[in-house]
N, C-alpha and C positions, 0 to 999 in steps of 0.2 A: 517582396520576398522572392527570393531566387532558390532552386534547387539545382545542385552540380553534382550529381556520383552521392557521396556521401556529405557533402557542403551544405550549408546553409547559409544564405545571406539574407539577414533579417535590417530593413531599412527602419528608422525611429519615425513614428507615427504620432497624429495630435490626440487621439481619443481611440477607445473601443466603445464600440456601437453595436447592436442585432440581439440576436436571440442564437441560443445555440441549444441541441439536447446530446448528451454526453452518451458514451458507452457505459457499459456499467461494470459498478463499483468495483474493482480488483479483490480485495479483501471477502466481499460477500461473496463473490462468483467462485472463487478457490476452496472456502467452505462449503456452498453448495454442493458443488462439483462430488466431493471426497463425498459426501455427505448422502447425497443419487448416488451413489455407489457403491454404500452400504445396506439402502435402503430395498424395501420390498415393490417391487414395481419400476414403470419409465417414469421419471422425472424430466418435466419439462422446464427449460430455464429460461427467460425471455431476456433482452436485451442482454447477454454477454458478454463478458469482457472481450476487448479484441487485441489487447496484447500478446505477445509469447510466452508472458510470464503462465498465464493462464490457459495457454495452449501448454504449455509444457503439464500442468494438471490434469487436463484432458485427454494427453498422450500416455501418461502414470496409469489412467484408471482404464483405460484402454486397453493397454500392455497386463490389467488384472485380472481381465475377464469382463468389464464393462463396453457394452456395447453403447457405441458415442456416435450421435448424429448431428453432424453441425450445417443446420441450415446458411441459404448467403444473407437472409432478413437479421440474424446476430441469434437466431434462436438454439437452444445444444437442448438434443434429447438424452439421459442418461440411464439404461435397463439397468437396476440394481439387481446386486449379486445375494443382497442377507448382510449376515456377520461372516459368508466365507467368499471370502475374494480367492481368483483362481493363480496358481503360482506363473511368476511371468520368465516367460522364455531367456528370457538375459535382462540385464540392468536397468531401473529407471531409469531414463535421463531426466532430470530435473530443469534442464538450460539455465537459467539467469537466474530462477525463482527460488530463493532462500523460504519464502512460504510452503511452497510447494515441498522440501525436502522437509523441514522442519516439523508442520501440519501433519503431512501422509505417515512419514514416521509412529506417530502414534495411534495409527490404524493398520500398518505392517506391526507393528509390535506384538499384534493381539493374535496373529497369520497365525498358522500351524507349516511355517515354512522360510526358509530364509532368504534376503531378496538385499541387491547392492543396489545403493544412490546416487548417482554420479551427477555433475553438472559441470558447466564452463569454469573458464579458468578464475571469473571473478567470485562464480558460487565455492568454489575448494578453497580460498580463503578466509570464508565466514566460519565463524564461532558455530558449534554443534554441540558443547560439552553442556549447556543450558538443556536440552533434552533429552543427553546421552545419560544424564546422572539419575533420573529420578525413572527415565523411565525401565531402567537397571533394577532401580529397586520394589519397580513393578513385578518383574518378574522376565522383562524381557534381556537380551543379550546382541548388545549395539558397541559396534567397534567402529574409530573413526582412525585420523593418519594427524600426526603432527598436533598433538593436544587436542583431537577432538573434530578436527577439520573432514571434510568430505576427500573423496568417498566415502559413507558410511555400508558398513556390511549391518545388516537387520536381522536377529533370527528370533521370529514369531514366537508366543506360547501363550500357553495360559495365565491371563493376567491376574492380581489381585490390587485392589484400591489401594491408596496410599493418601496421607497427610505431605502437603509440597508448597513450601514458602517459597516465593521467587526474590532471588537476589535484586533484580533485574527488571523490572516492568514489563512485561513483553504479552503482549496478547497474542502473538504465533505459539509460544510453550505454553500458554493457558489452554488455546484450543485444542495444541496437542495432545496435553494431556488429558483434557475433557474427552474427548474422540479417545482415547486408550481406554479412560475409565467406563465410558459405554461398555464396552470392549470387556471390562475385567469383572472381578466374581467381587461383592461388597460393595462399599463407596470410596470415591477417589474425591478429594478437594485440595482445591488451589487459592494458596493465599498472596495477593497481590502487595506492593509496598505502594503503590498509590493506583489508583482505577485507571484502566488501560479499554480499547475499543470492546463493545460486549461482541460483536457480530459471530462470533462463536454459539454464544450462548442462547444467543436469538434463532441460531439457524437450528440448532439441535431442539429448541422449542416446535418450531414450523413443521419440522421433519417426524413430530410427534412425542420428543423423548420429555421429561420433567427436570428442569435446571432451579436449583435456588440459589439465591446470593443473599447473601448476609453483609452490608457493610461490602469488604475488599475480600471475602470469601467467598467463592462458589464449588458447589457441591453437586455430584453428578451420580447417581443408582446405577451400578452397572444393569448388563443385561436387556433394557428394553429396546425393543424392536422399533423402527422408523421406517414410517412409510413415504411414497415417492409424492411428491409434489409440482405441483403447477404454477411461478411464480415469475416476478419481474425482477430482474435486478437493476436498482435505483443507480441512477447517472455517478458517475465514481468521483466525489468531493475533493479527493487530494488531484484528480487530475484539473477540477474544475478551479483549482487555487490559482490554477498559474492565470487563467483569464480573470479571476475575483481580483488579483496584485494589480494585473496591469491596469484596468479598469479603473483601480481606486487608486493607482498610482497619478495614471492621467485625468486632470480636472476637465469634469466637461462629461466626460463618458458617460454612459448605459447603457447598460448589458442586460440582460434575460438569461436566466438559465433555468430548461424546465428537467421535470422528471429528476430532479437529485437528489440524494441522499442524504438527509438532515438529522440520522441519528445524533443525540445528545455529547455522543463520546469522541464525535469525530468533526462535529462544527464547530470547534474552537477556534478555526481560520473564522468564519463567522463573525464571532465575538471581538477579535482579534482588529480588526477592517474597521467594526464599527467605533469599536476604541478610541483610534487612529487618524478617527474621522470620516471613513465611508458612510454614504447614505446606503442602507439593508430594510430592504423590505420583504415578509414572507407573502405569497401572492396566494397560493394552498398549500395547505397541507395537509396529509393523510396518512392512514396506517398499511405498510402492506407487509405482510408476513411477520409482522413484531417491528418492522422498520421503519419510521419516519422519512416520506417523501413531498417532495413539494416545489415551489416556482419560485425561484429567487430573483431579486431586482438589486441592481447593484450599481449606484451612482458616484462617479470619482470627487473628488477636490483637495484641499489641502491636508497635507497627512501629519501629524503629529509624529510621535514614536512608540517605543514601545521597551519595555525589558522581560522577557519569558524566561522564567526559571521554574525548578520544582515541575513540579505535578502538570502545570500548562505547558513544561515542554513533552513529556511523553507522549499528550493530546495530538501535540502538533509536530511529533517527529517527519512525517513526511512532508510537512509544505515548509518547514525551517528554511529550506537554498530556496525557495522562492522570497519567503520574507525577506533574506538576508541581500535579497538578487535587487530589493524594492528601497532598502535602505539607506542608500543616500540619497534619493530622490524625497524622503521624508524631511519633516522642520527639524526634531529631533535625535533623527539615530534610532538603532536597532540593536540590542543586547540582548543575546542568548549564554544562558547555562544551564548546567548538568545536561548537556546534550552529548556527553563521549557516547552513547550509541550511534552517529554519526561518524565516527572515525572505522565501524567494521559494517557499513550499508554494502554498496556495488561496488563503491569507492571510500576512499576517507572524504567526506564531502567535507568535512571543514576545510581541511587541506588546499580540496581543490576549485570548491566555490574562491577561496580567499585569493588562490593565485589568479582565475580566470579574472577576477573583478578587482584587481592588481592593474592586470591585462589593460581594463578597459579604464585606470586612471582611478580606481576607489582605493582611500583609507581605509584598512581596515586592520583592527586587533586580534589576533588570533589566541584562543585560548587551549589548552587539553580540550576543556570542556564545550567549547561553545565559541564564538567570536562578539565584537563590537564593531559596528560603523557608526560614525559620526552624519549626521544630517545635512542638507545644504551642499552637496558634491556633484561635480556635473560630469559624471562618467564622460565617455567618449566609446568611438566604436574600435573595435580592435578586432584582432586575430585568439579566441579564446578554444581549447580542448576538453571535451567533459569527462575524458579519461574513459568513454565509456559508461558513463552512468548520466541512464536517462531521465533524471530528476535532474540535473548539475546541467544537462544540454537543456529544459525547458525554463529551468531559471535564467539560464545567461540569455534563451532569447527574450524571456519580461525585462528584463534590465537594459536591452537593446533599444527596446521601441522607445525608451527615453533619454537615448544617449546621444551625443552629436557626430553626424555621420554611422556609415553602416558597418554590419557585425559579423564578419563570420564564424560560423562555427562550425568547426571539423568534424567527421563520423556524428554527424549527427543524427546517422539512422538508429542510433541506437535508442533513440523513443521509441521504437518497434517495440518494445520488450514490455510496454503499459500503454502505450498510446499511440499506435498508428499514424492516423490523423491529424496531430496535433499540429503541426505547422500549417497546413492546409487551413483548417479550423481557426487558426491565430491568423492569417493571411485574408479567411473573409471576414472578421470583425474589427482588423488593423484600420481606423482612418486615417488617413494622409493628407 
């Protein structure tokens, strides 16, 4: 594997081999974060995310009044403020992180003060009327541009609970509004249309608050106080899918991955692998802060297929372009649906997984919702673009290491934004 400026050239390899321990989880560290910032006391965070997405969080709560220490070991101390964050001198920047604006929202909501959201050019395209609407009829007053789109202008107040069915699956407007209902006078509850990741609900647990779920409901007391904590953040699973694909893509492989993240609601990749035909082995595993962590062993060979629809696609909305990146190297073929949340991510990733893997000589059906590939396809290497979305550049390089001849990939710094590392990382478990 070669680095050029923003290039990547990623050569087709026979196996991945080693052991590897990941950063941690994206998802958990973005609630923590918010989370230390409302809370009473330093919170300490261990293993951190090291993306930008997650720095853009820790810039947010920064700019609030949180005092933010980020060691170079990956450790971030975070002094909570209470329930009164301090008013910030000028705008958020949010960068890349649809989390980040989506999430914090619902804890400016609650502000006695008004505050603008801003982010890059691929964040001002995503959907915001999903949180703009309910949490209106909280009590707060959010105004977006263009149906709802970022900038968002925020103006704080006093909240009251509310009744909130989601159109939508989305466990970003879930936490949101959990973090609001903290926030507000009574109870707030959010009803889901199929169960989406809890790590919201886990972390306001950790942080000391009282969360119950009923079935696709959960329920949140406004007003209690959270205190600051001392914990890890488990290796992040959707980053660790793209080495689980390629692994189980190539026969022969074993891989290691410790310290990850094994919640229930998010190892559906998992599930998914073993189906398929991966060998999965859990090596430990343990509770920390409400979170399942543990040693995964991961042995490739022949893969079958697969069809995700319904409720296993919301599971598995982030590692889809890896699946999709893995399937024509399968006996069978890969078919996804109800996955249009994929068409408003960084990118349209159906869009633009299907034309990079076009690129590289794959069949593929493209759907609104979802696509098909057919089995038995023997890619090739090409010239592929991820448009800027660094899930779309980490799939096309799993699909490289088993294509003929090499791959490059353009702006492929844009892993920066969740995963640093990851070509580095892919480069020492690649064998050739």
């Amino acid at each position: 594997m070669t680095v050029g400026g923003k290039h990547v050239v990623v050569r087709p390899a026979r196996q991945i081999g080693g052991s590897l321990r990941l950063p941690g989880d994206k998802s958990i560290a973005h609630r923590y974060a918010m989370l230390a910032g409302t809370a009473d006391g330093t919170s300490v965070l261990r293993n951190f995310a090291s993306g930008a997405d997650c720095a853009s969080t820790l810039g947010c709560m920064a700019a609030l009044g949180c005092a933010v220490v980020r060691d170079a070991d990956g450790t971030v101390k975070v002094e909570g403020r209470g329930r009164g964050l301090k008013e910030p001198s000028g705008p958020l920047d949010c960068g890349n992180s649809g989390s980040t604006m989506r999430m914090l929202a619902g804890i400016l909501a609650a502000q006695p003060f008004a505050t603008e959201m801003r982010g890059d050019g691929s964040l001002s395209r995503r959907p915001m009327a999903r949180i703009i609407e309910p949490l209106g009829r909280m009590g707060a007053s959010i105004a977006g541009e263009d149906g709802g789109r970022p900038p968002l202008k925020v103006r704080g107040g006093a909240l009251h609970g509310v009744e909130h069915q989601l159109t939508v699956a989305s466990a970003q407007v879930k936490s949101c509004l959990l973090f609001a209902g903290l926030l507000a006078e009574g109870v707030t509850a959010v009803e889901e249309p199929q169960r989406t990741r809890d790590h919201g609900e886990l972390a306001l647990r950790a942080f000391g608050a009282e969360v119950t779920r009923e079935r696709n409901r959960t329920t949140i007391r406004g007003g209690q106080p959270l205190h600051a904590i001392d914990a890890y953040v488990p290796g992040d699973i959707s980053s660790a899918a793209f080495f689980l694909c390629a692994a189980a893509m190539l026969p022969g492989s074993r891989l290691v991955i410790d310290g990850l993240l094994l919640n229930p609601t998010r190892a559906a990749i998992l599930d998914v692998l073993a189906g398929m035909g991966a060998t999965i082995r859990m090596l430990e595993v343990e509770e920390r802060h409400g979170e399942l962590v543990g040693t995964v062993q991961i042995t490739g060979g022949k893969l079958s297929g697969a069809r995700i629809a319904g409720a296993q696609t919301a599971a598995l909305i982030d590692e889809l372009p890896v699946l999709g990146a893995i399937a024509a190297y399968t006996n069978d073929g890969i078919e996804v649906r109800d996955a249009r949340e994929l068409r408003v991510k960084e990118s349209d990733r159906i869009a633009v997984l299907a034309t990079n893997l076009r690129a590289m000589g794959v069949q593929i059906e493209e759907f609104e919702d979802g696509f098909r590939m057919a089995g038995k396809q023997r890619p090739h290497g090409a010239k592929v673009d991820p448009a800027g979305d660094h899930r779309i550049a980490m799939a096309c390089a799993v699909a490289a290491l088993g294509a003929e001849g090499d791959t490059t990939i353009t702006g492929a710094d844009c892993v920066g934004i969740s995963f640093p590392d990851f070509f580095s990382l892919l480069e020492r478990v690649a064998i050739r």
